[in-house]
MIDRENLUM-567421 format. One line per 10 residues: number of its first residue (from 1); their letters; for each residue x, y, z of C-alpha. Coordinates in Angstrom, 2 decimals. Each point is the difference from the previous one (the first is absolute). Example, Ala and Ser with C-alpha at 12.3 -4.5 7.8 and 13.67 -1.06 7.14 Angstrom:
% residues 2
1> as> 12.30:-4.50:7.80  1.37:3.44:-0.66
% end
This chain:
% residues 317
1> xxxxxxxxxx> 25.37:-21.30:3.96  2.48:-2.24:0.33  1.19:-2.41:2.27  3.04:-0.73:1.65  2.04:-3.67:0.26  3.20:-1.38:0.41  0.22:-2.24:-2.74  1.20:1.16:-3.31  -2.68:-2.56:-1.73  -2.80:1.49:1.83
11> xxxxxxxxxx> 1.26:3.72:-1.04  0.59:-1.29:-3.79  -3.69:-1.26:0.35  -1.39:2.68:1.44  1.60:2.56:-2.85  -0.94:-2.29:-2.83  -3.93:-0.38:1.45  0.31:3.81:0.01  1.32:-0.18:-3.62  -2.89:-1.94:-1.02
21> xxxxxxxxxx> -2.99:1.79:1.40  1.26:3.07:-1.34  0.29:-1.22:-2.98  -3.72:-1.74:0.60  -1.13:3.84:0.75  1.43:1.00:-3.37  -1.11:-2.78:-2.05  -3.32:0.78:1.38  0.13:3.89:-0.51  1.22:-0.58:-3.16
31> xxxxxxxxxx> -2.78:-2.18:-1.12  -2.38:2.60:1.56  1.36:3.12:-2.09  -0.10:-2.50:-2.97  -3.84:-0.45:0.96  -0.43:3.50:0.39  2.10:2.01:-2.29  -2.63:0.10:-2.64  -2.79:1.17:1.93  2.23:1.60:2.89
41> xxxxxxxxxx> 3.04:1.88:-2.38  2.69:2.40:1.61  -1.21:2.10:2.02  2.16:0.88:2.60  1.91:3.01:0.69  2.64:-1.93:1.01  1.41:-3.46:-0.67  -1.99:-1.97:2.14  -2.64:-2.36:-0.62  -3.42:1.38:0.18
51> xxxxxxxxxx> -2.24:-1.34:2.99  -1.81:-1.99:-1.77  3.00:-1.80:-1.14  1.00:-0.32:2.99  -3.26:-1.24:1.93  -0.57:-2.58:-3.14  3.13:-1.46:1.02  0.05:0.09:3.84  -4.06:-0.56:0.16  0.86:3.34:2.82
61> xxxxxxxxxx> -1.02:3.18:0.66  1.45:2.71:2.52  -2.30:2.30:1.15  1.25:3.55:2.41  -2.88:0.54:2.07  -0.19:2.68:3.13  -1.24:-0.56:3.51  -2.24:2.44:1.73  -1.92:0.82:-3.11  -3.09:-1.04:0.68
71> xxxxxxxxxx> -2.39:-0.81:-1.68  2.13:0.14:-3.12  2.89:-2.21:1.33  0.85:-1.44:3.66  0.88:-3.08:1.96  -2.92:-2.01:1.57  0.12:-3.31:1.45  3.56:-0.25:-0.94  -1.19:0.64:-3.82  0.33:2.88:-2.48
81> xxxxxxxxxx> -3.68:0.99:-0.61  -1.75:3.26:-1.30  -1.48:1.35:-2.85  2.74:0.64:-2.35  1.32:-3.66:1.24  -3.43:-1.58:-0.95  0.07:1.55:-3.34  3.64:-1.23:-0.36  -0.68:-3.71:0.65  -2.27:0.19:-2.93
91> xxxxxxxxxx> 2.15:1.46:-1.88  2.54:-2.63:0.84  -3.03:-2.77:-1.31  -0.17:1.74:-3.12  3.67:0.08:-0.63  -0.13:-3.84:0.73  -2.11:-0.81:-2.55  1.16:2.25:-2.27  3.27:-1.59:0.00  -1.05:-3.01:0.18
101> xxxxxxxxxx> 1.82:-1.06:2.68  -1.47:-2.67:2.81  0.65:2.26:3.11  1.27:3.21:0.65  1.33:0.49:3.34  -0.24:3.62:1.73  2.74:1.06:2.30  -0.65:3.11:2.15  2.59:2.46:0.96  -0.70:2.66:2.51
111> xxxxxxxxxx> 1.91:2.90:-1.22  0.75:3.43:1.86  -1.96:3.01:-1.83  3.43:1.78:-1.10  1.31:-2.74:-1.49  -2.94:-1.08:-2.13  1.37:1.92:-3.31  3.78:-1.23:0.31  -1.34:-3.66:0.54  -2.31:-0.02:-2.71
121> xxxxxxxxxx> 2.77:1.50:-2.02  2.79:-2.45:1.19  -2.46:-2.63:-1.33  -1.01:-1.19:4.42  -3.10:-0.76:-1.02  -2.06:-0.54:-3.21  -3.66:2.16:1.38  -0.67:2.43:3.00  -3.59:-0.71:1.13  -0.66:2.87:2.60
131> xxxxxxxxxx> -0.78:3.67:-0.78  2.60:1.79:-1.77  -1.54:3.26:-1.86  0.63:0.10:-3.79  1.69:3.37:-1.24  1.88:1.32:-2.43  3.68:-0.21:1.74  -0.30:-3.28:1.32  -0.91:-1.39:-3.50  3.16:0.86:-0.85
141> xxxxxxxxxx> 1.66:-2.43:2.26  -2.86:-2.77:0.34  -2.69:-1.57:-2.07  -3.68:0.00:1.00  -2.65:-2.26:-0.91  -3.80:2.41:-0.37  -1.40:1.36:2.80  -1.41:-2.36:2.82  -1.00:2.82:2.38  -0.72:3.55:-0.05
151> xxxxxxxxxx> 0.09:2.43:3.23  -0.45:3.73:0.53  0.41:2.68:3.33  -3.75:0.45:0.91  -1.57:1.23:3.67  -1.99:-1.85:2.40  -2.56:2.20:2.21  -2.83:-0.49:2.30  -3.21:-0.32:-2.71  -2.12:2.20:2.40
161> xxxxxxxxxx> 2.19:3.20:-0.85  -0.96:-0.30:-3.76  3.73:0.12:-1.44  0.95:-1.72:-3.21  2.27:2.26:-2.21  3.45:1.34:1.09  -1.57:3.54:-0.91  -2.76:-0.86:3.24  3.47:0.32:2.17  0.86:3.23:-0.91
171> xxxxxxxxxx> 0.96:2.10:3.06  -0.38:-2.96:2.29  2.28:-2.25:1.92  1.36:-2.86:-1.80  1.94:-3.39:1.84  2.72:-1.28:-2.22  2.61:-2.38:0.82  3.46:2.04:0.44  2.98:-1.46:-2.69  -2.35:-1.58:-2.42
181> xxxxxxxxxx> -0.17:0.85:-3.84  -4.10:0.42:0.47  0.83:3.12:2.69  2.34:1.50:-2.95  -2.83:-0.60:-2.13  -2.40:1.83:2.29  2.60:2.72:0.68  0.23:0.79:-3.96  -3.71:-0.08:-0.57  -0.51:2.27:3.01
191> xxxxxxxxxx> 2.38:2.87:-1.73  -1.27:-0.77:-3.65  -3.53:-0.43:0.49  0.50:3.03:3.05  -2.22:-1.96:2.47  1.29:1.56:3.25  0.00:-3.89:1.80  1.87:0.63:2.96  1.73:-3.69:0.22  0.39:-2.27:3.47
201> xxxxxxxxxx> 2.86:-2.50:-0.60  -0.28:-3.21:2.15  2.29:-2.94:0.12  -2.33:-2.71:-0.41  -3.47:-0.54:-1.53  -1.59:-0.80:3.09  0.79:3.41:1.75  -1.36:1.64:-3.61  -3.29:-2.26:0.28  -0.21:1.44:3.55
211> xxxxxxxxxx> -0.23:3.61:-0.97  -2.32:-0.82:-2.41  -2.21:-1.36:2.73  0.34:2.68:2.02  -0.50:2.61:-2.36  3.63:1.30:0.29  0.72:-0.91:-3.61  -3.02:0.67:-2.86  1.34:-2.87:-1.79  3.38:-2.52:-0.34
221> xxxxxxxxxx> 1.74:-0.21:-3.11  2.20:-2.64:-1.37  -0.05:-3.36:-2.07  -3.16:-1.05:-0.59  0.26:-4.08:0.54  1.85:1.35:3.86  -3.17:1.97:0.63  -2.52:-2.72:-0.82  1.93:-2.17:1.96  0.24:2.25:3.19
231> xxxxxxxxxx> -4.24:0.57:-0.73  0.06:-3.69:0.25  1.46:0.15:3.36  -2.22:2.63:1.17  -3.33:-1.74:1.47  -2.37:2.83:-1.34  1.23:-0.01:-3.47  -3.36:0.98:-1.11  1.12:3.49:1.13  2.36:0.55:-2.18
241> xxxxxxxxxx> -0.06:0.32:-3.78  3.28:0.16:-2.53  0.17:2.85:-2.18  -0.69:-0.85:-3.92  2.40:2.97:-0.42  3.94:-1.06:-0.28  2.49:2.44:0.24  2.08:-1.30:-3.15  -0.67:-2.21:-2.97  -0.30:-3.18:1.25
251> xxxxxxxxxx> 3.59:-2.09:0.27  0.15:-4.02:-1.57  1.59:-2.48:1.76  1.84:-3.08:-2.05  1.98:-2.83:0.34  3.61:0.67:-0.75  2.03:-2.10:-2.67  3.38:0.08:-1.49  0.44:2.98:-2.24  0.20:-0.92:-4.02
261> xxxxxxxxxx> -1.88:-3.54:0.94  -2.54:0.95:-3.05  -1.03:-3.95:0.11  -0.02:-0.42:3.37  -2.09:3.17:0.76  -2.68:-1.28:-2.91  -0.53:-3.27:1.30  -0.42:1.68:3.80  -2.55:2.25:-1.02  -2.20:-2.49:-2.43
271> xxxxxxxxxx> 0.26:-1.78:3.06  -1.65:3.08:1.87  -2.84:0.50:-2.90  -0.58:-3.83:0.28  -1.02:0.31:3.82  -1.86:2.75:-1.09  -1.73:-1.51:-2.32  -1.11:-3.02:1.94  -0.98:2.06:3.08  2.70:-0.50:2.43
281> xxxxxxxxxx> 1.84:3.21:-0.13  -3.27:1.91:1.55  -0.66:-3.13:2.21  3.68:0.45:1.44  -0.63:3.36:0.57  -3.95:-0.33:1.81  2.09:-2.32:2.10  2.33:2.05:1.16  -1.36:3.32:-0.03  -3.84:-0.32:0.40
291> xxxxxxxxxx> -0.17:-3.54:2.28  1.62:-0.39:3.16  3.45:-0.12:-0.15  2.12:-2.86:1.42  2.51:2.59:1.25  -2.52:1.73:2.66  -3.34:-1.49:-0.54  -1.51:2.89:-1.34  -1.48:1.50:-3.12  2.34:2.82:-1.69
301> xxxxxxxxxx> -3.41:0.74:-1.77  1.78:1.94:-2.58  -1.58:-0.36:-3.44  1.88:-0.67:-3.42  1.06:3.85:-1.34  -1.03:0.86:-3.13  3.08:-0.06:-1.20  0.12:-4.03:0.58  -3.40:-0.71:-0.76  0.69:1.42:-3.41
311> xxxxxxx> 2.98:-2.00:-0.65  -2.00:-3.11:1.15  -3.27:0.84:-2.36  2.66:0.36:-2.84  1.67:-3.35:0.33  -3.71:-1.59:0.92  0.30:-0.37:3.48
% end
């Protein structure tokens, strides 16, 4: 920004102090790419710097997260804090010393879901730390560092009734939330699989958790981190159990870069094997996920999946 005066000395100053932090800026970036070229190299799909370029220069880092994610991303106390934002800021610590720079500043940007692929693309911001799935079509518009999360469709029922596949359902009445990608799921599996559910859509998971109590549903499917946080609400969780069986392969979560960013990505996910290596990673997770949460007070109580314990074990977390 600029700003305005009447004098035409005080204009001429202002445009030359302009003049000379811009060029400042590119001195610096310069000497940055100069620092980085031979370990960095092109990389980019397009003619801007790479990130790291960039940060080494500006000693900052944008980061998109979403509110109303939680646990993986939401405001509290004024403050961007979840699980994916946890594992971020250590990310962030790695890429500092990495670079070898003496800070690295983080500045958050909340950013709408639809426009999280056209900002990362239009260069917004340099990481999305919230929980965007990985697939096959978006990583042709995005990069993605590995997975940091992995979640499946699964059922909740009351443990008494002895129901733990999606086969034990068969010819029973099934709660399912109405417009959700787990209800399509349900709806395919139910003509493939010929399981003759008879499905009762409800418009929130509360009204689905009731049935369940009440008998009027066998079971309520969806996501399975929104069902073990709505048995977390539930006083009597004990009477409830998760199915082990998922309707689909499971689906990984990861944090979104800037497509073509080979360098970039590398450094982002040695940061990730680094904090699993030294324990963090699953410490960030018990934290969130098997402690008390900061967001409601309560335990999600939702174990690490297989799928994530096994990428943990292999990078010696």
């Amino acid at each position: 920004m600029t700003r305005a005066t009447t004098m035409e000395r005080g204009a001429m100053r202002g445009v030359g102090g302009r003049f000379a932090r811009g060029l400042r800026f590119s001195l610096m970036l310069a000497v940055a790419v100069a620092v980085a070229v031979g370990r960095v190299g092109p990389s980019m799909a397009d003619d801007r710097p790479s990130v790291l370029q960039k940060i080494a220069a500006t000693k900052r880092i944008t980061i998109g997260f979403r509110t109303g994610y939680p646990p993986y991303s939401d405001m509290l106390d004024g403050k961007p804090a979840g699980y994916v934002i946890d594992l971020c800021r250590h990310v962030v610590d790695n890429l500092r010393q990495t670079l070898g720079v003496d800070r690295l500043d983080i500045d958050f940007v909340p950013i709408p879901m639809a426009a999280r692929f056209v900002m990362m693309r239009e260069g917004r911001m340099d990481m999305e730390c919230a929980a965007t799935t990985i697939t096959a079509e978006r990583q042709r518009q995005v990069g993605f560092s590995r997975p940091i999360f992995f979640t499946a469709t699964r059922f909740v029922a009351l443990r008494r009734n002895g129901y733990r596949t999606f086969a034990d359902l068969a010819g029973r009445t099934v709660a399912s939330l109405a417009g959700t990608s787990e209800t399509g799921e349900l709806n395919a599996a139910n003509r493939q699989r010929k399981l003759n559910i008879a499905i009762l859509l409800c418009r929130e998971d509360v009204e689905a958790f009731a049935a369940v109590k009440t008998e009027r549903a066998a079971a309520y499917v969806m996501d399975d981190v929104l069902l073990a946080g709505v048995m977390a609400n539930w006083g009597k969780s004990d009477d409830l159990v998760m199915s082990d069986d998922t309707l689909r392969a499971a689906e990984a979560y990861g944090i979104m870069l800037p497509l073509g960013d080979e360098a970039f990505a590398r450094d982002v996910n040695a940061a990730l094997e680094a904090t699993a290596a030294n324990g963090r990673w699953r410490a960030i997770y018990n934290a969130w996920f098997l402690s008390p949460n900061p967001f409601t007070g309560r335990s999600l109580n939702l174990p690490l999946s297989p799928e994530l314990e096994a990428s943990l074990a292999r990078l010696g977390g």
